[in-house]
N, C-alpha and C positions, 0 to 999 in steps of 0.2 A: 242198698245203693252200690252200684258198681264202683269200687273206686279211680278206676282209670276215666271214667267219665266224671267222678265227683272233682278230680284234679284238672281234666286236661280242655272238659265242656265249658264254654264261655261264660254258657247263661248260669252254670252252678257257681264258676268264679265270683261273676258280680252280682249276683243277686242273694247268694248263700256263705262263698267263703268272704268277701270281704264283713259282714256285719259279725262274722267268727272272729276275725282278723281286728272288728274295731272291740270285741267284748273282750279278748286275751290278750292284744297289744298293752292296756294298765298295768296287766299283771307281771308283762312281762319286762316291761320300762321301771318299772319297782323293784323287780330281783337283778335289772343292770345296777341300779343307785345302790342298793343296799351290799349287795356283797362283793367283797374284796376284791382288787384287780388282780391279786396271787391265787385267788379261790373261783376264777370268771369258770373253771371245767363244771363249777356246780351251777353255774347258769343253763349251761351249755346240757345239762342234765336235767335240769326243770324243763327247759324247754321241747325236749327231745321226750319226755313222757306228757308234758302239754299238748303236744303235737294229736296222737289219738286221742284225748279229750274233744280237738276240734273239730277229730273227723267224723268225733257222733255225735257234736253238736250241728257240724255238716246237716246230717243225717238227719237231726229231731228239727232243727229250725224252720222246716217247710211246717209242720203242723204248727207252730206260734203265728208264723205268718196269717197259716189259712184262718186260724180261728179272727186274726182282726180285719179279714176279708169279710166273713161273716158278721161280727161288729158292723162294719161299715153299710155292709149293702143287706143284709138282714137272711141270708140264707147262705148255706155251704155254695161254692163256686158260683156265686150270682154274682158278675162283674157290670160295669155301667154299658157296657155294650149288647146286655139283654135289657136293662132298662132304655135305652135310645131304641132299642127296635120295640118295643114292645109301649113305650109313650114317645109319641114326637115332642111332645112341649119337651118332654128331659133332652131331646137330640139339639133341638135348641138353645133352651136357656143354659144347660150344662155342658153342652160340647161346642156350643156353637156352629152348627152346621145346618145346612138348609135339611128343609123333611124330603125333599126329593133324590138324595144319597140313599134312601131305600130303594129306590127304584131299579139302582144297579146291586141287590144284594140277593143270588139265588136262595128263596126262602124254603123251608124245608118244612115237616108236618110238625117241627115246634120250634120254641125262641132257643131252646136248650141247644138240639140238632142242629138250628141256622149259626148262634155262634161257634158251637164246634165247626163246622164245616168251614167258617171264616178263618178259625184260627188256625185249623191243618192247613190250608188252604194259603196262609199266609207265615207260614212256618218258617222256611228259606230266607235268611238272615243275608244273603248275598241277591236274594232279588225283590226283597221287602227289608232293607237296613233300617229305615226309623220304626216300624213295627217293631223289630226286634233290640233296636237300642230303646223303646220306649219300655217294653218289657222286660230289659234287664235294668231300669230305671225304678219301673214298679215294684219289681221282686226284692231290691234292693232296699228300699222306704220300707214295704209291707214288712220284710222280714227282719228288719231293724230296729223298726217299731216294736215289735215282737217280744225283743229281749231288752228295748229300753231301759225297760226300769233297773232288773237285772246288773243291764251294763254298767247305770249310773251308780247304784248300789256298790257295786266292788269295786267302782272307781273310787268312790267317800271313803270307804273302809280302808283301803290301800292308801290314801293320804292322810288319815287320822290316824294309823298304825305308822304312818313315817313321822309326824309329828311326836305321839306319843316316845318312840324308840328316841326319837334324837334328843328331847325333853330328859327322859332319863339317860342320857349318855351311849348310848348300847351304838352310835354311827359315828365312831372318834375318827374312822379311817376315811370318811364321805365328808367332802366340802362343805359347808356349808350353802353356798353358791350354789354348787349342784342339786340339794334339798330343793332348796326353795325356789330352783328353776322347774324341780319336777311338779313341786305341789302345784304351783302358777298353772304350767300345763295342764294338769290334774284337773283343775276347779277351771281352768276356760277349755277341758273336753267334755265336762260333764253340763256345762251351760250351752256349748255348742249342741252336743246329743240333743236334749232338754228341749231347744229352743230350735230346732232344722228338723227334728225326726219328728212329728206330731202328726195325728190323725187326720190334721189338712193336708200335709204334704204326701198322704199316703193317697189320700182321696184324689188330691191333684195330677197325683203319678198315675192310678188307676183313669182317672178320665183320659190322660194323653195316652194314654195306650188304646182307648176304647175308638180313641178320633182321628188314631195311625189307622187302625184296622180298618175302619169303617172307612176311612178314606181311599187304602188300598184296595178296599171292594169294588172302585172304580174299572181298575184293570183286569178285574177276574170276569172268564165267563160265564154266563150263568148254565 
C-alpha cells in the first residue's frame, strides 16, 4: 500500500486509520497515566515506534474486514447490492426500495460485472457524496468489527495492569483521580465498542451503502 495514499486518501482515513486509531488510542492513554511528567520523552518514544505498528495494521485491516464481509453475506466480495439485484423481495423488505429501481440499472452479462460497473461508476465522491460517505461509513463498522475483540481485549488488559500496579504501589507519582478517571474511561470504551460495533451495525452500514448506490443508478446512463 502506497503510503501517501494510506495517509492522505479519505476513504483509507475513515474506514481503516480511524479503527487503527480507536485499537492504539488505550495503549496510548495508559503510557500518558503511567509515566512520569519528567520521563513524558519516553512517551513520546512509545509512540513514535507505535506509529509503524499502525501503518501495517493500516495495511492488514482490510483482510479482517473482508473476511466479516463474507461472514455476513456468505461469499468473498458479495455485498447486498448483488443480493437486491439478483432477488427483488431482498430490494424490498431489506433496502426498502421499489423493484422498479432495476429498471434504471445498465445490466451486464453478470450480477458480479452489473455491480462492478455501479460502483466505478459511482466512485466520484464529489458527484455521488452519500455513496461515498455511506462507504466510508461501511468500511469503518466492517473494519472495526474486524479487530473488535482484539480491541476490547488490550483495553481489559491495560486496565487490569493499572489496577494491579497501583494495588502494589509501583504509581506513587499518578493521582489517584487520574487512575480511576482512566479506568472509568477504559470499561465505558470497551462497553461502548461491545455494544455500537456488532454484526448489525455492520450489516445496517452495508445495506445503506447498497440503497445510496442503487439509488444513484437513477442518474447514470445506461
Amino acid at each position: 500500500m502506497n503510503l501517501k495514499n494510506t495517509i492522505l486518501d479519505e476513504y483509507n482515513i475513515r474506514a481503516r486509520l480511524y479503527p487503527v486509531l480507536l485499537l492504539i488510542g488505550p495503549l496510548l492513554a495508559y503510557l500518558l497515566v503511567i509515566i512520569p511528567d519528567k520521563d513524558k520523552e519516553i512517551f513520546w518514544g512509545f509512540s513514535i515506534v507505535i506509529l509503524p505498528i499502525g501503518y501495517v495494521l493500516i495495511s492488514n485491516i482490510r483482510n479482517k474486514g473482508k473476511k466479516v464481509e463474507e461472514r455476513l453475506f456468505g461469499s468473498f466480495d458479495k455485498l447486498p447490492t448483488h443480493l437486491a439485484i439478483e432477488n427483488p423481495k431482498f430490494l424490498e423488505e431489506e433496502l426498502s426500495l421499489p423493484k422498479n429501481i432495476l429498471d434504471n440499472i445498465p445490466m451486464k452479462e453478470s450480477t458480479e460485472s452489473t455491480v462492478r460497473d455501479l460502483i466505478n461508476r459511482t466512485r466520484d465522491h464529489k458527484l455521488f457524496p452519500v455513496v461515498f460517505d455511506t462507504l466510508c461509513v461501511y468500511g469503518f463498522y466492517r473494519n472495526t468489527y474486524g479487530i473488535r475483540l482484539l480491541m476490547c481485549c488490550l483495553t481489559i488488559v491495560l486496565g487490569v495492569i493499572t489496577v494491579t500496579m497501583m494495588i502494589l504501589g509501583y504509581l506513587p507519582h499518578v493521582k489517584p483521580f487520574t487512575i480511576w478517571a482512566f479506568l472509568i474511561i477504559d470499561f465505558a470504551f470497551v462497553i461502548f465498542i461491545w455494544t455500537n460495533i456488532t454484526l448489525k451495525a455492520v450489516k445496517r452500514s452495508a445495506n445503506n451503502y447498497a440503497r445510496a448506490i442503487l439509488r444513484a443508478s437513477i442518474t447514470l446512463d445506461k
